[in-house]
C-alpha angles and dihedrals in degrees: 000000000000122000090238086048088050093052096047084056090053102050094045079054093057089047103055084045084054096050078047101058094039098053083047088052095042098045095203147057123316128208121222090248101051092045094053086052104043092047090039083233119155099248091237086053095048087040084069103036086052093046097060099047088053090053085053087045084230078127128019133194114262122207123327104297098080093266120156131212138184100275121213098277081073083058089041087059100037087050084051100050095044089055090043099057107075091205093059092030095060080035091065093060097048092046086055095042093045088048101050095045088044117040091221139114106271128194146172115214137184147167124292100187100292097343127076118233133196102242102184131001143178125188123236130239096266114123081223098056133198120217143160125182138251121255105020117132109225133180105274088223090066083060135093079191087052095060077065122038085065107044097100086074136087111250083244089059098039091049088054103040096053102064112235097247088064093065095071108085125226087262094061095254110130109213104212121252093237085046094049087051088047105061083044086057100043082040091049084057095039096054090224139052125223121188140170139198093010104127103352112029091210101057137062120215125210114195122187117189128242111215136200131221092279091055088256121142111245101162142353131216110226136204111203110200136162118272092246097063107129118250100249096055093049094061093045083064096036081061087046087052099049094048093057091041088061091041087070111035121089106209104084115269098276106048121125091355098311 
C-alpha cells in the first residue's frame, strides 16, 4: 500500500472511532448532518463509512429522517467482553447478587482515563429507584468510588491528574483540592468511602474497593440509598458490601488498609 493509501486508512479508522465516540456521548440517534458536522467528515465519506458499519449492524437506521444508532452487534460485543473479563464477569454476579439481598441500587464502578464510570448496575427494589447509567464518564470528585480509585496516588499526583475544573459539583459548590486528598486518604484507611449530596442531594453512596494482586484498587462495588437510610442499616450494608468487595479482589483482606 501506498503512503498516501496507508494514511487515508488511518484516517477512515479514526473516523469510525469518532462516529463511535459521538453516538456514545450523545446517547441517542444522529442524524447524517450533524454527524458530519460533529466528526468534520465529507458527507460522501461519512455515506460509506456508515454504510459499512450498517451492513456489519455495528450501526442500524433509526426512524424515517436518515439518524443513525449503535445496532445489536454492539450488544453481541459488550455481552462478550463482559463474559470475557474475569473481574466483571465474576462483578456481575455480586452486583446481582448485592442488588437482590439488599433492595438497593448496586454498581460496579472503575476508572475511564481521569473520569469514573459506572461499569455495570442493577436497581434496587424501591419503588423510587435510583439509577445511573452505564457508560457515562463523571468527575471522579462527585464520586465515593472515586475517593478510592485514586488512593493509591500521592496527593501531588491526584491533584494533578483530576483536572481542576472536575472538583466544582453540579450544585456549584467547589470541593477543595487538599479536602478532596484528604477523604481519600481517610477512605484509603477505612477501607471503605461514604458520601451525600454529591450528585443527587436526596441519595448516599457506599463504595468498597476491589483490589489486584499488588493491593491496587481496580474497581469498587457501590450501594446507592436514599439519604434518609438509618444509620444502623446502613452499616449493616456498608458490612454486605465489604464482604463482596473482598469476594472479588485478589490482594488478602489488610492490605493497604483494607
Amino acid at each position: 500500500m501506498t503512503e498516501a493509501g496507508e494514511r487515508g486508512r488511518e484516517r477512515g479508522i479514526d473516523r469510525v472511532v469518532a462516529i463511535l465516540e459521538h453516538l456514545r456521548e450523545r446517547r441517542g440517534p444522529v442524524r447524517m448532518g450533524e454527524l458530519a458536522k460533529a466528526i468534520g467528515a465529507p458527507r460522501s465519506t461519512l455515506y460509506e463509512i456508515v454504510g459499512r458499519l450498517t451492513a456489519a449492524r455495528i450501526l442500524e437506521p433509526v426512524g424515517d429522517g436518515g439518524a443513525v444508532f449503535f445496532g445489536r452487534a454492539i450488544h453481541y460485543y459488550a455481552q462478550t467482553y463482559v463474559a470475557g473479563v474475569d473481574l466483571l464477569s465474576r462483578a456481575r454476579r455480586e452486583v446481582l447478587g448485592l442488588a437482590t439481598e439488599t433492595g438497593e441500587t448496586a454498581q460496579c464502578c472503575m476508572l475511564d482515563g481521569d473520569k469514573y464510570v459506572v461499569m455495570l448496575n442493577e436497581p434496587g427494589r424501591r419503588t423510587f429507584r435510583i439509577t445511573s447509567e452505564v457508560g457515562i464518564r463523571l468527575p471522579i470528585p462527585w464520586t465515593a468510588s472515586g475517593r478510592l480509585l485514586v488512593a493509591h496516588m500521592t496527593g501531588a499526583e491526584i491533584a494533578g491528574f483530576i483536572p481542576a475544573e472536575d472538583f466544582t459539583l453540579p450544585s456549584g459548590e467547589r470541593i477543595g483540592p487538599a479536602d478532596f486528598i484528604a477523604e481519600t486518604e481517610a477512605a484509603r484507611a477505612r477501607g471503605y468511602a461514604v458520601t451525600k449530596e454529591l450528585v443527587d442531594r436526596f441519595t448516599c453512596c457506599l463504595a468498597a474497593p476491589v483490589v489486584d494482586h499488588d493491593a491496587r484498587v481496580v474497581a469498587t462495588l457501590c450501594l446507592v440509598t436514599p439519604l434518609d437510610t438509618p444509620e444502623e442499616r446502613r452499616q449493616t450494608l456498608l458490612d454486605t458490601l465489604i464482604a463482596a468487595a473482598r469476594r472479588l479482589s485478589l490482594a488478602p483482606p489488610g492490605a493497604v488498609g483494607l
